[in-house]
N, C-alpha and C positions, 0 to 999 in steps of 0.2 A: 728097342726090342731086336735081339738076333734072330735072321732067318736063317732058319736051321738047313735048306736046301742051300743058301747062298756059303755055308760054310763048309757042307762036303763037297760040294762046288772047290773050292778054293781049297780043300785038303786036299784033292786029287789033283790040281795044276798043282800045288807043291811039289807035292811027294813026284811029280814030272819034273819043275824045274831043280828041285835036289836031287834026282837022279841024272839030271843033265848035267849039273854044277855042283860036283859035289864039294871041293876045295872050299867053292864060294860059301857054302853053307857052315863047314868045320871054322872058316874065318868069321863067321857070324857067332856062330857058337863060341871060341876062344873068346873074340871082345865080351861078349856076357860072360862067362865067367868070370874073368877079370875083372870088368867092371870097366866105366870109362865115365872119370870123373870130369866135373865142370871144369873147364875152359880146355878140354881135350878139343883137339881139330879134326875134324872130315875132311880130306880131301877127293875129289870126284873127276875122275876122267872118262871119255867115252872116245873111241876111236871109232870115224867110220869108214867104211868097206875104200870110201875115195880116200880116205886119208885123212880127212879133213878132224881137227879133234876138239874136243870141248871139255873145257876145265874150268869147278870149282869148288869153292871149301866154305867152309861152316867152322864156328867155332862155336862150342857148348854151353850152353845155360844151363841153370838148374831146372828154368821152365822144361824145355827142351829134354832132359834127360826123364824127369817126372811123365812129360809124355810117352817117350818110349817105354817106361816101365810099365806103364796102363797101356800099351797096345800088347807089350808080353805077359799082361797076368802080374806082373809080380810089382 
């Protein structure tokens, strides 16, 4: 069951962090339209403040993409 506090909860850090990232969001939005078929790769970086960085990738299944599509509704 969805709580319904716990999701306006989370539409309001949203619509925060899309108003702080907005590129980030427009590149979220493109890959879905598109679409991002199986054996597509992720790759993941983080850079931090020291320098210090961390990298890594994924590469897609069908499990995998079926999930993503049940956390967007579609």
């Amino acid at each position: 069951m969805v709580n319904p506090a716990a999701l306006l909860t989370f539409k309001k850090k949203w619509d925060e962090f899309s108003g702080r990232h907005p590129r980030f969001v427009s590149f979220i939005g493109a890959m879905q339209q598109s679409g991002v078929p199986v054996g597509s790769v992720i790759d993941i970086s983080v850079t931090l403040p020291s320098g210090e960085k961390y990298q890594s990738n994924l590469k897609l299944t069908e499990e995998d993409i079926e999930m993503i599509r049940s956390l967007g509704g579609k």
